[in-house]
C-alpha angles and dihedrals in degrees: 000000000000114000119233089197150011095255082055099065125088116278089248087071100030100051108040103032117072119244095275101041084052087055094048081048089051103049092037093049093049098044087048096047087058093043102054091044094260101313105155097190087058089040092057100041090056087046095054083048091048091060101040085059087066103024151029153187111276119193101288099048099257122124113255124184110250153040119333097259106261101045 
């Protein structure tokens, strides 16, 4: 199902990713979703690699705009 808004996506996304990263999540996740004709695991997959083009893990586990240090 698309999301209108942030508060609407699954905890997963919404508590662990920063504002930003959860929009990038957002817009990736619903023009994959109609792409794909509505599959949600696919959906979800383009969305994740949507937001790892744009952000990554630092040491402590949170989300942080920018290349994986060392690339």
């Amino acid at each position: 199902m698309p999301y209108q808004t942030n508060a609407e996506l699954p905890s997963s996304v919404k508590d662990h990713l920063p504002a930003h990263a959860q929009d990038i999540f957002r817009e990736a996740f619903n023009h994959a979703y109609q792409e794909y004709g509505h599959d949600e695991s696919q959906a979800f997959r383009v969305a994740w690699a949507a937001v790892e083009h744009e952000y990554h893990r630092d040491g402590d586990d949170k989300w942080v705009k920018g290349p994986t240090r060392g690339q």
